[in-house]
N, C-alpha and C positions, 0 to 999 in steps of 0.2 A: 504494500500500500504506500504509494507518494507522499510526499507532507502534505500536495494539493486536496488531498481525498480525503484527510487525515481532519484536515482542519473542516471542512466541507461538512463533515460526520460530524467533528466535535461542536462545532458552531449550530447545525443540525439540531441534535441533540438536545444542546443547551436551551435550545427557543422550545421545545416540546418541553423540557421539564418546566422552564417557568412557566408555560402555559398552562399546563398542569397544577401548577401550584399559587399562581393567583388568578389564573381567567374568571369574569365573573360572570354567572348563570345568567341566562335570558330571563331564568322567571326564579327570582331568590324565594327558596325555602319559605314558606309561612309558618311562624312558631305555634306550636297544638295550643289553643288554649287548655288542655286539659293535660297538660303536662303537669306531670307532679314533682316536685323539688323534694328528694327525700330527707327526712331532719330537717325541716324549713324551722325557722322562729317567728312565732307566733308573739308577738311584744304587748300585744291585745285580749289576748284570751283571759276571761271570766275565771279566774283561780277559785271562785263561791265555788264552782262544781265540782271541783277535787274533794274527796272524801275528807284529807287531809288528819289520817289520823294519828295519835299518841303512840310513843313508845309500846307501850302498856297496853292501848286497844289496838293495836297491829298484832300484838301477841294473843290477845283475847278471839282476834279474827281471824286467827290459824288454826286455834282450837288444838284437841288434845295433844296433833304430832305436827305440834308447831317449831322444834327442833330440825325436823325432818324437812318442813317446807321452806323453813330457812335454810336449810342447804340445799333444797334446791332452788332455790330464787339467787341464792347466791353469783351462779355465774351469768344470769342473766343482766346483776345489777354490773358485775365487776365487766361486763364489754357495754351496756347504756351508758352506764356515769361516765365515761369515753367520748361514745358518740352524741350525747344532749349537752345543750344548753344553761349555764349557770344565769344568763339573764334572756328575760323571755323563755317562753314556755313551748319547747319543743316539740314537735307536731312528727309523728313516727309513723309510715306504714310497716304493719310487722304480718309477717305471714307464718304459721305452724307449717305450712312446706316448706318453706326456706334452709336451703343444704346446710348455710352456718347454722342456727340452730339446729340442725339435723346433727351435725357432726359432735354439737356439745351434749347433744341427749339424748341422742340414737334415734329417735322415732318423731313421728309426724304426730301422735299422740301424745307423747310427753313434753312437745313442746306446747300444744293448745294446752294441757294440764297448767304450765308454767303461764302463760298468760293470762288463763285464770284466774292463777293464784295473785297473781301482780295486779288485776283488777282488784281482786276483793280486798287487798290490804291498799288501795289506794295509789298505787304507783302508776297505772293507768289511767285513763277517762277514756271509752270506744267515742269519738267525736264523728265515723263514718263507719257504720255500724252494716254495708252492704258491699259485697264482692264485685266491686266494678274494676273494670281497665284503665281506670284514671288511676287506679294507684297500683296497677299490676296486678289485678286480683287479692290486692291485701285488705283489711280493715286498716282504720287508722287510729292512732289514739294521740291524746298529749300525755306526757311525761312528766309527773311531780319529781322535781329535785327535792322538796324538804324531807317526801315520805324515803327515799333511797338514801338520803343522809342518816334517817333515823335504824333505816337497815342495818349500814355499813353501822353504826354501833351495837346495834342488835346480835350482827354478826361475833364482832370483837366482846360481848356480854356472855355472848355462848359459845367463843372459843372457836369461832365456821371457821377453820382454814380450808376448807373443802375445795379445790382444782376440782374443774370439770377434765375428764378423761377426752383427748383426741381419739376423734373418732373415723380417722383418714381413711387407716387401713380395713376395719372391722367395720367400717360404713359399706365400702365395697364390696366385701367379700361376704354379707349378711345380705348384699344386691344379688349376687351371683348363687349365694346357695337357697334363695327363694327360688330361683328359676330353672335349678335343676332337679329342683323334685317336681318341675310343671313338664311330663312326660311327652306331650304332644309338640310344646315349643321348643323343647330337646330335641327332637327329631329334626325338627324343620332345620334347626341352628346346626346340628351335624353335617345332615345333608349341605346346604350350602358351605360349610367350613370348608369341604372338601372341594371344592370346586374353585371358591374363593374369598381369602384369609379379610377379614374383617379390619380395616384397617381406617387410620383419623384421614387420610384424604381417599373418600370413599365417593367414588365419581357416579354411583347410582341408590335408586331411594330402596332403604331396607324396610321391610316388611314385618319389623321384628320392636319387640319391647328392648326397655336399655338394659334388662337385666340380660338379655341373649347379649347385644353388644359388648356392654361391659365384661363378659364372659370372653366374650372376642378377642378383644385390646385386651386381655390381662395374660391370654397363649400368646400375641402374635409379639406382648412389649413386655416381657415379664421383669426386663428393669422399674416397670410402674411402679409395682409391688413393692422393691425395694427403697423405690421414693418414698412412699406412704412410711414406710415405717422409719425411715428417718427423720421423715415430717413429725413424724407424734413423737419421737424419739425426742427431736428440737423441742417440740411445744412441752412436753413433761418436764421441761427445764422451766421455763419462762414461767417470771412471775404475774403476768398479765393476760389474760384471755385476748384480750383486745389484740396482741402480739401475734398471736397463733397464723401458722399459714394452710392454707388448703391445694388438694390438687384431685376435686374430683371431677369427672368427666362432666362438659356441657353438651348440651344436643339440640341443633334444631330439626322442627317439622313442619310436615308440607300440612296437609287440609285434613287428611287420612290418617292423622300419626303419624306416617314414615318419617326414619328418621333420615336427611335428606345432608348433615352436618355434624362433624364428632371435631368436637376439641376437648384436650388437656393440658392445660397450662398452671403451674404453680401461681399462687396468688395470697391476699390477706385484704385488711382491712385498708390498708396504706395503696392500694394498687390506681385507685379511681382519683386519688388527688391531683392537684391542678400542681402543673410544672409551670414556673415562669422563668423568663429567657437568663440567662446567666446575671444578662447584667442588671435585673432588676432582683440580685437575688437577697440580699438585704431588706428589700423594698418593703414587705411583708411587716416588717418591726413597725409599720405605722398605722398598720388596718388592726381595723375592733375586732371583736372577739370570733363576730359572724362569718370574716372574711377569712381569718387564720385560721379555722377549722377547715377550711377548703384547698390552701395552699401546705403545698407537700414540704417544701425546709423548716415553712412554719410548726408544724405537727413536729416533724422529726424533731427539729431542736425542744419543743419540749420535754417527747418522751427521752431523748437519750442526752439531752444535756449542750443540745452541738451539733452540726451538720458536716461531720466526716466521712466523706464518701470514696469510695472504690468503685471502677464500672468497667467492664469484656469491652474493648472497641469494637465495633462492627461486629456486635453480635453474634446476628443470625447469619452473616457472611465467614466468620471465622468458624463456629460449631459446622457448618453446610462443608467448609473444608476438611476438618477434619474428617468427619464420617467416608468423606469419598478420599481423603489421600493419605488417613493416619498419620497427620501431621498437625500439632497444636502453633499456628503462628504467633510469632512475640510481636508485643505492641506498634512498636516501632516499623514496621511493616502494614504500609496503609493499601485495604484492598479498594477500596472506592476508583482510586485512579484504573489500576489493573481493571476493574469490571469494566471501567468506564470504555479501555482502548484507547485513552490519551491522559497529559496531566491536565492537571485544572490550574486558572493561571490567577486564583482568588480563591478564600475558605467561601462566599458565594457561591462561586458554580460550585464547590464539592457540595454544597449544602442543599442547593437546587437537585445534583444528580440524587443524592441521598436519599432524598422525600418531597410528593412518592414517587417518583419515576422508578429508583430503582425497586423499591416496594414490591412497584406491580410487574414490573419484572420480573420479580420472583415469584411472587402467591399467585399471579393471574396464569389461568388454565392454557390462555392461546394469547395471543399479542391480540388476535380480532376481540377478545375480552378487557383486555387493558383498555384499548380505543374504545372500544363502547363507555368502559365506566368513567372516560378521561371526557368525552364530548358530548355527553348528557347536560343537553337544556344550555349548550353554549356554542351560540352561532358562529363565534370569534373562532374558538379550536375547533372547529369542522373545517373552517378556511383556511386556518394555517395546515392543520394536517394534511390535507387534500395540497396544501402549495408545497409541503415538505414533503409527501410520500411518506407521508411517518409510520406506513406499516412496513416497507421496507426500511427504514431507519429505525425500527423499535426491534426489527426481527432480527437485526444486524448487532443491535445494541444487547439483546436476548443473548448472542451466539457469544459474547465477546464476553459475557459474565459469565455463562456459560463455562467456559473455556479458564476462566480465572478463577471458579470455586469448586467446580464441578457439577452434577445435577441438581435440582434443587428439590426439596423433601415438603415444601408448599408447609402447609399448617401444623404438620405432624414436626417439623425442626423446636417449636415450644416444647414439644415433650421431651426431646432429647437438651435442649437447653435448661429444663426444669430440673432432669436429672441430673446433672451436670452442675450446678449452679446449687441444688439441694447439698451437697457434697461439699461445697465452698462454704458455703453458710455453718456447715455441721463442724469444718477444721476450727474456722475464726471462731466462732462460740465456743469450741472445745479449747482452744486459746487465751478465752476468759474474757472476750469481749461481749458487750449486747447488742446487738445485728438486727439489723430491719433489714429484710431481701426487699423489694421491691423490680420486679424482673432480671432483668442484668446488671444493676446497679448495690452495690453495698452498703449500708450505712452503720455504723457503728459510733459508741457511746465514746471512742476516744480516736486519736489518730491511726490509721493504719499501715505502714510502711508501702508506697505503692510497687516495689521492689516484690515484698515480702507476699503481697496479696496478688502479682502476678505467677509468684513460683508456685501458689497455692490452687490458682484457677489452671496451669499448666500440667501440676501432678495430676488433679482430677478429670480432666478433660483426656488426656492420655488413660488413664486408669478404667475412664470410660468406656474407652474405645478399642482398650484391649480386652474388657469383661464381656464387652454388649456385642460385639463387633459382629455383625450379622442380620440383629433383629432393627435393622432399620431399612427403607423400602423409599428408592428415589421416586418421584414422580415421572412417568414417562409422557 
């Protein structure tokens, strides 16, 4: 390839990703009004209607094994008093499906038991009292801080140091042995095993419950397994529920049930927080209480004292290499350019190529899929592309990443970066640090040598890929 072609491509390229990245829609998004803000604050609400009762009549309202109810209300208070409001009155949708409380109490029953109980001693108010989509199929309630302040003594009165039990691995695999005493969907789930292995980038709609699937994914990635239980292994340390991380399977489906989407990615409470750009990252120290619940350095520096962080470069691009070359690359070694097929002559263009261009590069099925999701509802990039040829410049630009990481493993790379990354988190903490994972990023309660914290992501990612080495499936 000439420099003339070279540049041609690069300049190419570059106008497609920033098109990509700020073209604006012919017809902008209209916001739902029925969008529900979860944990909203409520600075208005009617406090007359809280129960709002005494030490002594909270005990009285538990009646004979109220010992017992207090430890289990216990970890329900110890991750709310976390996520509510000390001023205004915090407005919660809460659901008895919901996997996190699944995971703290095993069942979809004992979780409706716990918010019962947290109604009748006051800790609740049902303020939406009907299973609609405005809040995800949840009720809603507000949240008394004084009656869970009167808890958390009540607790310390009766001695509750009670940890709720992770429930990561034994969530799963109490999925799985329901479903194989169901005789009929045992056959069915054989029969297609054998044909074809069940796998998180599953290009047709299964016909199947999640307990068949999850049955699936646990033959075809049985490193899962061993995630889960380092998971609970972590959280049996941690002193904070609110701390705890999860990694169980999501599913979407089509109209019929099928299940038509499989992801596993590690995750926590800390995942959904708002990032702001580097250079606003102090900025935070001057927003009320309402807005620092929302912003992630803000959080971190509370819980751990500080915002010391460690983070994988190019993540999903270095894990995608090693799987296909058995080679862990060191930092210093940037693959952005290499996918690109030229350098970048500014951190702009690398930042441009980055997201999303290279994104959909990788997760999108066909480059004719990228183009679709890149020129929906934008007259501006239907013209440039059509004036660039941008499906032969994306298909070009495809072959050239390609060729610099090797195949790409589409959605299923989160489960191998979760195992991989569970493993980092499990040295540092066994080191005697306190760690917030947060995807590919590390945070910890004091400094971490960033030396020390790449030889630790190195050991493990190798370790990985000598143990697993097989049960991963490129995308063809």
């Amino acid at each position: 390839m000439n420099e003339e072609c070279v540049a041609t491509y690069g300049d190419s390229i570059l106008l497609i990703a920033r098109q990509m990245k700020y073209a604006p829609k012919d017809e902008p998004k209209i916001a739902n009004e029925t969008t529900y803000e979860p944990f909203r604050i409520d600075e208005n609400f009617d406090i007359s209607l809280f129960l709002n009762p005494s030490k002594e009549r909270i005990v009285e309202l538990l009646k004979r094994k109220y010992v017992a109810k207090l430890k289990t209300l216990k970890p329900f208070v110890d991750v709310m008093k976390y996520k509510t409001s000390s001023k205004g009155v915090s407005i919660c949708p809460l659901s008895s499906n919901s996997k996190m409380w699944h995971l703290l109490y095993g069942s979809q029953r004992k979780v409706a038991r716990v918010l019962q109980c947290a109604k009748e001693v006051g800790l609740l108010y049902c303020v939406y009292d009907s299973y609609s989509n405005k809040l995800g199929y949840c009720k809603e309630y507000a949240y008394d801080k004084r009656v869970e302040r009167r808890l958390i003594e009540l607790f310390n009165d009766y001695h509750i140091s009670h940890k709720s039990k992770s429930y990561n691995k034994s969530y799963v695999i109490s999925i799985i042995d329901r479903f194989e005493n169901e005789k009929e969907q045992w056959e069915l789930y054989d029969e297609y095993m054998e044909k074809s292995k069940i796998r998180i980038v599953q290009q047709t709609r299964l016909p199947f419950k999640e307990g068949q699937v999850i049955m699936g994914l646990s033959e075809v990635y049985p490193q899962y397994i061993e995630m889960l239980e380092t998971i609970d292994e972590d959280n049996a340390s941690m002193d904070e529920l609110i701390d705890y991380d999860y990694a169980i399977p999501s599913f979407n489906k089509d109209t019929r049930g099928n299940i038509t989407r499989i992801g596993i990615r590690k995750t926590n409470a800390y995942c959904n927080l708002k990032v702001r750009g580097y250079e606003d990252r102090q900025s935070w120290e001057n927003l009320g209480e309402k807005e620092k619940r929302r912003i992630r350095d803000a959080v971190i520096s509370t819980r751990l004292g500080g915002v010391y962080e460690n983070d994988v470069k190019s993540s999903i691009y270095r894990v995608t290499y090693l799987l296909n070359n058995g080679v862990w690359l060191d930092r210093d070694i940037d693959l952005y350019p290499r996918m690109a097929g030229f350098d970048f002559k500014s951190k702009e263009e690398r930042n441009l190529f980055k997201s999303p261009l290279a994104m959909k590069l990788y997760f999108s099925p066909s480059i004719d899929k990228a183009i679709s999701t890149s020129i929906y509802n934008s007259t501006s990039t239907k013209e440039l592309f059509k004036e660039l040829n941008a499906k032969d410049v994306l298909e070009k630009a495809r072959s050239n990443m390609l060729n610099a990481i090797g195949s790409s493993y589409r959605s299923e790379i989160f489960l191998h970066e979760s195992c991989i990354y569970t493993q980092v988190a499990h040295k540092i903490r066994q080191m005697g640090y306190r760690l917030i994972q947060i995807y590919d990023g590390f945070f910890t309660n004091k400094p971490l040598d960033e030396k020390t914290f790449d030889e630790i992501v190195k050991e493990c990612a190798m370790d990985y890929y000598n143990k697993w080495k097989g049960h991963w499936y490129a995308w063809k």
